[in-house]
Backbone as JSON Lines, residues from 0, in Angstrom:
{"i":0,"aa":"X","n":[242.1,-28.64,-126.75],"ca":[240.69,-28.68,-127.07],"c":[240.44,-27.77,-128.26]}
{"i":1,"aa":"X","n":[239.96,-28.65,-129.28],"ca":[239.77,-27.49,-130.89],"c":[238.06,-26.9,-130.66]}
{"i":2,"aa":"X","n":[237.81,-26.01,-130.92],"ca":[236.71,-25.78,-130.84],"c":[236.19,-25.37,-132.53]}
{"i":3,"aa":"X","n":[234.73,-25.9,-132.91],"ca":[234.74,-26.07,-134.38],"c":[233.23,-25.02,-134.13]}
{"i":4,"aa":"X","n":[233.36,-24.52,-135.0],"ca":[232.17,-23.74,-135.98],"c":[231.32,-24.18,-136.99]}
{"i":5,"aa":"X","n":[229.78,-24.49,-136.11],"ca":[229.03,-24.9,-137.04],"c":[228.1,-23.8,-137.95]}
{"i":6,"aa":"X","n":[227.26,-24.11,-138.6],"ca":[226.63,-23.12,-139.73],"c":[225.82,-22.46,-138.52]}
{"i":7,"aa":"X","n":[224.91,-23.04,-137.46],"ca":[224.18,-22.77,-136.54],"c":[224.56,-21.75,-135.3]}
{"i":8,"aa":"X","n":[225.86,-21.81,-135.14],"ca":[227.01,-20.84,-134.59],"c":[226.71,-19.33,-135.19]}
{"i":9,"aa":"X","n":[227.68,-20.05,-136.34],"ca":[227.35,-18.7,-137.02],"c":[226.2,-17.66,-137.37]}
{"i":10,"aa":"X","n":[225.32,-18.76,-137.98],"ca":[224.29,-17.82,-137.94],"c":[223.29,-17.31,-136.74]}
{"i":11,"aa":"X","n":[223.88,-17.64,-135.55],"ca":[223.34,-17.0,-134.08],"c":[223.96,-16.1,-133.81]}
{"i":12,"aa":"X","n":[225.31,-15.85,-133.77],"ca":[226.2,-14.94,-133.95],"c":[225.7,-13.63,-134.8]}
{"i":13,"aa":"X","n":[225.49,-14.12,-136.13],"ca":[225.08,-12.79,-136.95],"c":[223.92,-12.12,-136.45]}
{"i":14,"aa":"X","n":[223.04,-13.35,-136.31],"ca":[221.62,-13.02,-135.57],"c":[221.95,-11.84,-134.44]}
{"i":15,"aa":"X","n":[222.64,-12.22,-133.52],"ca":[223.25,-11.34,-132.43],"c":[223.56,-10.04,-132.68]}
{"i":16,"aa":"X","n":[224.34,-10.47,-133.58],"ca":[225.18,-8.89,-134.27],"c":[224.17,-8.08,-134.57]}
{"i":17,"aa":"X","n":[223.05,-8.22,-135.22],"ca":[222.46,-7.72,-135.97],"c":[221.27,-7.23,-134.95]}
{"i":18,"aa":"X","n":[220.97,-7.79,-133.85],"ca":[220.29,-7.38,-133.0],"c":[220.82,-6.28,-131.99]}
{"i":19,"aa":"X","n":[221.99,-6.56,-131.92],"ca":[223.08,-5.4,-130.91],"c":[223.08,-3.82,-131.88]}
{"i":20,"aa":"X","n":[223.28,-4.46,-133.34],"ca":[223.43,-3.06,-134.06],"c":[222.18,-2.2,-133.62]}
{"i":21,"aa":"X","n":[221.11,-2.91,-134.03],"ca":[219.47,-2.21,-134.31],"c":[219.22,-1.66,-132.33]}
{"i":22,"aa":"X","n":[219.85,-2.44,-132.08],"ca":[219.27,-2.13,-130.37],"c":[220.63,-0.37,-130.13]}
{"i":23,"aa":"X","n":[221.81,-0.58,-130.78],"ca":[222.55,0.68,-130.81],"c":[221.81,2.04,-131.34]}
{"i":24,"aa":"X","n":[221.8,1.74,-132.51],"ca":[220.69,2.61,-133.17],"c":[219.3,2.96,-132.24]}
{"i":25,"aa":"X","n":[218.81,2.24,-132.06],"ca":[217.66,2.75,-131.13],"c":[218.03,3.44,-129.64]}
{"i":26,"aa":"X","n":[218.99,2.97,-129.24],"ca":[219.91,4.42,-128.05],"c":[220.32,5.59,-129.01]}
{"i":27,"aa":"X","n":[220.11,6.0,-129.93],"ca":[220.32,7.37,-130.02],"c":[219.39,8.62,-130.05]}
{"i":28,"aa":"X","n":[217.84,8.1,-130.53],"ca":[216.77,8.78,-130.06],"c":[216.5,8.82,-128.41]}
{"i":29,"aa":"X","n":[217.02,7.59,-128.07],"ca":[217.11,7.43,-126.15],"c":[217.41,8.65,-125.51]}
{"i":30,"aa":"X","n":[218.75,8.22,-125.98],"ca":[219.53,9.15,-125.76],"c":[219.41,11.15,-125.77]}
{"i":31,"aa":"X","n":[219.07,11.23,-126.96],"ca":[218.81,12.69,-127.2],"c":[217.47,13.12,-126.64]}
{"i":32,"aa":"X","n":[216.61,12.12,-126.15],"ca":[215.38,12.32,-125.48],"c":[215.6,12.9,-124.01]}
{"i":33,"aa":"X","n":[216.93,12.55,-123.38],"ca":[216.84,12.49,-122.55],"c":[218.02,14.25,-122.49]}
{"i":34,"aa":"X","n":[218.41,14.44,-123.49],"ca":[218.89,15.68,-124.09],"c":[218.42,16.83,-123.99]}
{"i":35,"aa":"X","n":[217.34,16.83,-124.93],"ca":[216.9,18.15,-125.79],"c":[215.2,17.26,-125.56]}
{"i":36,"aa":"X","n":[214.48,18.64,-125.79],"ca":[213.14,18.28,-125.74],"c":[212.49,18.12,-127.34]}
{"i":37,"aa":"X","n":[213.52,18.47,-127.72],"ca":[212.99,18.26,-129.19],"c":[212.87,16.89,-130.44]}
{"i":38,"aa":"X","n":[213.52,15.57,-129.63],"ca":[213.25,14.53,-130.08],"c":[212.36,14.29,-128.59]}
{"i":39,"aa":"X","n":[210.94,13.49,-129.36],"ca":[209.62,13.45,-128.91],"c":[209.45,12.15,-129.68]}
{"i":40,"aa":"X","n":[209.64,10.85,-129.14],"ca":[209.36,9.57,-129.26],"c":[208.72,8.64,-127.97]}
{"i":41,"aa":"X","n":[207.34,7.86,-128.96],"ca":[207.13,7.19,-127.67],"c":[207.4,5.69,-127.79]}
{"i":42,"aa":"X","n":[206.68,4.65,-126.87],"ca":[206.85,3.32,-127.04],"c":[206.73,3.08,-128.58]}
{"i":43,"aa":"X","n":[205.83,3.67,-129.21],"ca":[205.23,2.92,-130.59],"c":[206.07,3.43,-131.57]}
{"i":44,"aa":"X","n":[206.83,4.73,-131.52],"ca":[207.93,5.25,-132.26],"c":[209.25,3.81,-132.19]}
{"i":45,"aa":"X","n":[209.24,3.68,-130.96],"ca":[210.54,2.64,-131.07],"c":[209.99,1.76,-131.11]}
{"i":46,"aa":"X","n":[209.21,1.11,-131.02],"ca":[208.71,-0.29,-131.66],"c":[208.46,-0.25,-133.24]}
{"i":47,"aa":"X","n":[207.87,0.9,-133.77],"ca":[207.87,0.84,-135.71],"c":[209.49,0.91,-136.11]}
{"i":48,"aa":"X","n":[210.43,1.64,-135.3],"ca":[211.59,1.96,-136.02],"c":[212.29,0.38,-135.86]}
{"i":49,"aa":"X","n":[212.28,-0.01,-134.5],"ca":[213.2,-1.64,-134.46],"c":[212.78,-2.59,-135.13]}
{"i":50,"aa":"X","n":[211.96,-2.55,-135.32],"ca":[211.13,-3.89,-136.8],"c":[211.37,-3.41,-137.76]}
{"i":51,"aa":"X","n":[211.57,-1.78,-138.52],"ca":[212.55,-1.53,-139.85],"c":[213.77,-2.38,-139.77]}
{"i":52,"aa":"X","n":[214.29,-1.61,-138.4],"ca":[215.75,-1.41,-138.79],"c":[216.02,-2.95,-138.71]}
{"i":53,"aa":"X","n":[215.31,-4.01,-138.13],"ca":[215.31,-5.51,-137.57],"c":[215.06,-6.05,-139.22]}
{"i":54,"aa":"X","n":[213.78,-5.37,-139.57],"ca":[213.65,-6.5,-140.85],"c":[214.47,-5.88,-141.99]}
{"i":55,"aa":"X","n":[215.17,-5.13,-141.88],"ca":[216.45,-4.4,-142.86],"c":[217.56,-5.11,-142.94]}
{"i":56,"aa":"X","n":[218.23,-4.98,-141.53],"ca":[219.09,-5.91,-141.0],"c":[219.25,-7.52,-141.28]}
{"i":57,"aa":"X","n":[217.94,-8.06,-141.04],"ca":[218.01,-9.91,-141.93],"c":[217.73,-9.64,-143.05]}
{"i":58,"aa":"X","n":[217.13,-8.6,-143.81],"ca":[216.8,-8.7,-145.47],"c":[218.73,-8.57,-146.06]}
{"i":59,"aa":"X","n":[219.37,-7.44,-145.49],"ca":[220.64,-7.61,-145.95],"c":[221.92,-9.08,-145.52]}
{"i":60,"aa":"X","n":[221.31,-9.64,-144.33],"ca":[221.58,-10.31,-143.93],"c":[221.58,-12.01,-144.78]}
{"i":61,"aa":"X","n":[220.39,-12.26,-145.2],"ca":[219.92,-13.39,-146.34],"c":[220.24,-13.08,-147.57]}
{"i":62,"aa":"X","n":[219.95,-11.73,-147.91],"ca":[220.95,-11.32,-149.34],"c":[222.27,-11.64,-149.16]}
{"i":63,"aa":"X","n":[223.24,-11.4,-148.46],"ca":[224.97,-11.51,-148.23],"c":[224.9,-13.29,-147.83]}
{"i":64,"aa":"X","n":[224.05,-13.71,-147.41],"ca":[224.32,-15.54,-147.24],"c":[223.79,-15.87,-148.6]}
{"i":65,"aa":"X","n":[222.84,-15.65,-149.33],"ca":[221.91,-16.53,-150.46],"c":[222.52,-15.94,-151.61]}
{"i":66,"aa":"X","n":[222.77,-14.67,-151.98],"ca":[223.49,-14.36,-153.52],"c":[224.84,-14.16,-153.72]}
{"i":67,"aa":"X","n":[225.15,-15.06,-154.9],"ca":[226.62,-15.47,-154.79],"c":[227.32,-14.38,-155.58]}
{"i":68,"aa":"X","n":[226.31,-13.36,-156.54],"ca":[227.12,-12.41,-157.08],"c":[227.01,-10.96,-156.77]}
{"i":69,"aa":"X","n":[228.71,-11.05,-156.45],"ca":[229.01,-9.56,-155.83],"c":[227.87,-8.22,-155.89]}
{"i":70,"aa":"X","n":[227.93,-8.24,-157.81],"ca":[227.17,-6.88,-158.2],"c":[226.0,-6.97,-157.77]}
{"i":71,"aa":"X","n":[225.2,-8.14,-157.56],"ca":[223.71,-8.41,-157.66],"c":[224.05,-8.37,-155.71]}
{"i":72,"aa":"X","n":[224.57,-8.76,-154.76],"ca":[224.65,-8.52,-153.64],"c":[225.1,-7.03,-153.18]}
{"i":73,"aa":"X","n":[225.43,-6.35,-154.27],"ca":[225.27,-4.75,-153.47],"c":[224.25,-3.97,-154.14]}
{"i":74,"aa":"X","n":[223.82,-4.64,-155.32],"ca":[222.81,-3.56,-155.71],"c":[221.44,-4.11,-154.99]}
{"i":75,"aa":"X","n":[221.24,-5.43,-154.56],"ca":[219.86,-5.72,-153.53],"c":[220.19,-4.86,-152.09]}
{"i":76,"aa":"X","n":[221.15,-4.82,-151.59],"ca":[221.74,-4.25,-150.24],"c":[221.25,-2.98,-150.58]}
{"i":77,"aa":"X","n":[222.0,-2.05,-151.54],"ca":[221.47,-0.69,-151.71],"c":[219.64,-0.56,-152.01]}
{"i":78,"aa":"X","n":[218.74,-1.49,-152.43],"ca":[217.81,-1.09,-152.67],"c":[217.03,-1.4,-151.31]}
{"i":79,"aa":"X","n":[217.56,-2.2,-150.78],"ca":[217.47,-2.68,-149.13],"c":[217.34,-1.52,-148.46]}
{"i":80,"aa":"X","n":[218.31,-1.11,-148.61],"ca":[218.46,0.6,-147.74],"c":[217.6,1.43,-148.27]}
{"i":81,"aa":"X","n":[217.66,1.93,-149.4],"ca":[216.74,3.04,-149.65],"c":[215.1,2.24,-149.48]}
{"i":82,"aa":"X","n":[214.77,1.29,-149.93],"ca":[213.54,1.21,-149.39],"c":[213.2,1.7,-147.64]}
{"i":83,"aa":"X","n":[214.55,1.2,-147.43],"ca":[214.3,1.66,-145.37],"c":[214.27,3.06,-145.71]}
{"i":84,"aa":"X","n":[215.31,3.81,-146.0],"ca":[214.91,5.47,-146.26],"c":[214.01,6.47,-146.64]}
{"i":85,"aa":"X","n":[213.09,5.28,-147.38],"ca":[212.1,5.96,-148.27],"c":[210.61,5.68,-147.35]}
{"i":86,"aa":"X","n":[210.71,4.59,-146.58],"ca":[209.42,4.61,-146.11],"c":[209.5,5.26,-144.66]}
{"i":87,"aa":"X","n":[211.54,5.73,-143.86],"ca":[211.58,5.94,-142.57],"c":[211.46,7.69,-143.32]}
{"i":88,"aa":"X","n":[211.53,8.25,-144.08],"ca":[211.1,9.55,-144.36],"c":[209.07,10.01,-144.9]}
{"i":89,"aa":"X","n":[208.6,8.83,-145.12],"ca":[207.46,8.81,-145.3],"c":[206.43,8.92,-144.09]}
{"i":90,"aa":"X","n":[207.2,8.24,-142.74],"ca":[206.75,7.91,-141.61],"c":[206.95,9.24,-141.21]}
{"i":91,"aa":"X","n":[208.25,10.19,-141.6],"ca":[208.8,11.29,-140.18],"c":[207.94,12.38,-140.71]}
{"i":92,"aa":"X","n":[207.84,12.71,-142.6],"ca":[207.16,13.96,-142.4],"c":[206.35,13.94,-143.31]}
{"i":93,"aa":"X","n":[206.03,12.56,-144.15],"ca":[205.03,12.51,-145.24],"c":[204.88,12.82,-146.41]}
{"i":94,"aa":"X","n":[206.49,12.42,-147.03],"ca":[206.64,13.29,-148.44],"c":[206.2,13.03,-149.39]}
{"i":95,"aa":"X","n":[205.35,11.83,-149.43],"ca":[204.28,11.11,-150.44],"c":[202.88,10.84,-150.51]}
{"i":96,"aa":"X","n":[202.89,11.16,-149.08],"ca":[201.49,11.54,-148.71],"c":[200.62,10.47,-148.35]}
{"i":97,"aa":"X","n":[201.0,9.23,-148.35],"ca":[200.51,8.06,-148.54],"c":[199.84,7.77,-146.58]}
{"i":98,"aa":"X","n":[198.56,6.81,-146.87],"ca":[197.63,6.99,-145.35],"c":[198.66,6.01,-144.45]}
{"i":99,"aa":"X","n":[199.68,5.7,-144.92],"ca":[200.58,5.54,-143.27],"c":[201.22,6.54,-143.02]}
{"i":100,"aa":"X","n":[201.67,7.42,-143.65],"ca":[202.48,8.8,-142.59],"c":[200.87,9.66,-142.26]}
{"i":101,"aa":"X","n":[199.91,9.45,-142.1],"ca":[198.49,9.67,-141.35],"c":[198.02,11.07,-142.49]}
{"i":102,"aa":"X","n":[198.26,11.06,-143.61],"ca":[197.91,11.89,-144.61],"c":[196.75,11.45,-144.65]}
C-alpha cells in the first residue's frame, strides 16, 4: 500500500506544526507562573501573545510557500520577526509610547 502526499496534507501538517510550536511557546509563561510570582499573566495576556505568535507563524509560513527567492524569503522572514519583536516589546513596557502599550 503506497501512501501519496497531497498539497492539502501538507499544508495541514504545517498548519499543525505551527500550531504545536505557538501552543509550546505559550507553556513557558505557564509554566514560570506556576514558578515564581513574578511572571503575572492573565487569560488576555495569552490570548494577545497566541494571535502574534499564530499570525507570525502563517506570515512566515506563506512567505516560505509563495516566494521563490531565497534572499527575498529571508529578508521578509527577518522583517516578520522583528515586526513581532517590536510590537511584543511595545506591549511589555512601552518603548514608543504608542496608546496600545496603554501610554
Amino acid at each position: 500500500m503506497k501512501t501519496e502526499t497531497t498539497a492539502k496534507t501538507n499544508v495541514t501538517y504545517r498548519l499543525a506544526i505551527t500550531c504545536g510550536i505557538v501552543a509550546i511557546l505559550l507553556l513557558i509563561p505557564l509554566v514560570a507562573m506556576q514558578i515564581t510570582g513574578e511572571v503575572n499573566w492573565d487569560l488576555f495576556d495569552f490570548v494577545v501573545m497566541g494571535v502574534l505568535l499564530l499570525l507570525t507563524g502563517l506570515g512566515i509560513e506563506m512567505v516560505t510557500r509563495k516566494v521563490k527567492s531565497t534572499n527575498l524569503k529571508i529578508g521578509l522572514c527577518l522583517g516578520i520577526l522583528l515586526l513581532l519583536l517590536l510590537i511584543w516589546a511595545e506591549l511589555a513596557v512601552g518603548i514608543f509610547g504608542t496608546p496600545i502599550a496603554g501610554s
